[in-house]
C-alpha positions, 0 to 999 in steps of 0.5 A, a space after each residue: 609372566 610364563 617365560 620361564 615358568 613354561 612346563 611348571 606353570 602348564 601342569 595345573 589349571 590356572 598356570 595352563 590358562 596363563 601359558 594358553 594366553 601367553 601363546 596368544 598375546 605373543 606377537 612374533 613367531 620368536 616369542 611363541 617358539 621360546 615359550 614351546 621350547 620350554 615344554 621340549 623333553 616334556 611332552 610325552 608328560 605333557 600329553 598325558 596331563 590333564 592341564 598340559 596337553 591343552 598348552 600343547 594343543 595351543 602350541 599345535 595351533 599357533 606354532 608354525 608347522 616346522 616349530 612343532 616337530 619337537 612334538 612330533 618327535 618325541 611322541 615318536 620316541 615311545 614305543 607305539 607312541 602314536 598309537 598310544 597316545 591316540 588312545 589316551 584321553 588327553 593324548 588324543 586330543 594333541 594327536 588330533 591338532 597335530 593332523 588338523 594343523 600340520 602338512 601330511 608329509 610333516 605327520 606321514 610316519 605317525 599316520 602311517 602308524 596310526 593307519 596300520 591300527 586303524 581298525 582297533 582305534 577306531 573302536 576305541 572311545 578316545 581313539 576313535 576321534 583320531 580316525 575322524 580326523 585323519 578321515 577329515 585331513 588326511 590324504 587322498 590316501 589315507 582316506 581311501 585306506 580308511 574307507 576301505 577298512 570301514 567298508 570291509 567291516 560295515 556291521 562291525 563298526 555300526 554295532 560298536 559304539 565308538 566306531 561307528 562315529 567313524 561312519 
């Protein structure tokens, strides 16, 4: 019922549930990368829909690794995409299922981006989320670089209400 109809039928709330449960009901990794396939070209959109980024959270989590480099990719095409979709309501969220479910090397250049901003993302309301990720599944490295900006700055990020959910 979805094949087809991917990317129109994520941008409202009833077609994004149909798409979420066509990812489910898929029994091979062939159906569920069609069904992906159809959101290439939209993602940066997608992310910043309030319907859509829930299919590409979905796709994150069912996907393997290597089928949703798309997605990797094209947040990649915007100027300080990382970065800004680590601070966008629903971007945030698809940052956060990409570092939760891919392997570090697959994600090293957006951690990389978002290491660099660390210190204002952490203190972003959305943000903020991001970092407690790459805290949780990063790398031995990224955490240490984490730790090492947080602790350089503990009473900053202790009177800041979003960064401190980072400590």
């Amino acid at each position: 019922a979805a094949a087809g109809r991917v990317w129109q039928l994520s941008r409202d709330a009833a077609g994004c549930r149909l798409v979420q449960s066509a990812f489910d009901n898929a029994t091979t990794d062939r159906e569920r990368e069609a069904l992906a396939s159809e959101l290439q070209g939209h993602v940066w959109e997608a992310l910043q829909c309030p319907h859509a980024n829930h299919v590409l959270q979905k796709a994150v989590g069912v996907l393997r690794a290597e089928a949703v480099q798309f997605i990797i990719d094209e947040i990649a095409l915007h100027a300080g995409g990382a970065v800004q979709a680590s601070r966008h309501k629903y971007g945030c969220r698809v940052v956060q299922r990409l570092i939760e479910y891919c392997p570090p090397g697959q994600i090293c250049d957006m951690a990389e981006k978002l290491m660099k901003e660390m210190k204002v993302i952490a203190r972003h309301p959305y943000g903020n989320y991001v970092v407690q990720k790459l805290l949780l599944h990063g790398t031995q490295e990224q955490r240490g670089l984490i730790l090492a900006v947080v602790h350089a700055d503990v009473p900053g990020f202790a009177a800041d209400a979003n960064a401190s959910a980072v400590l």
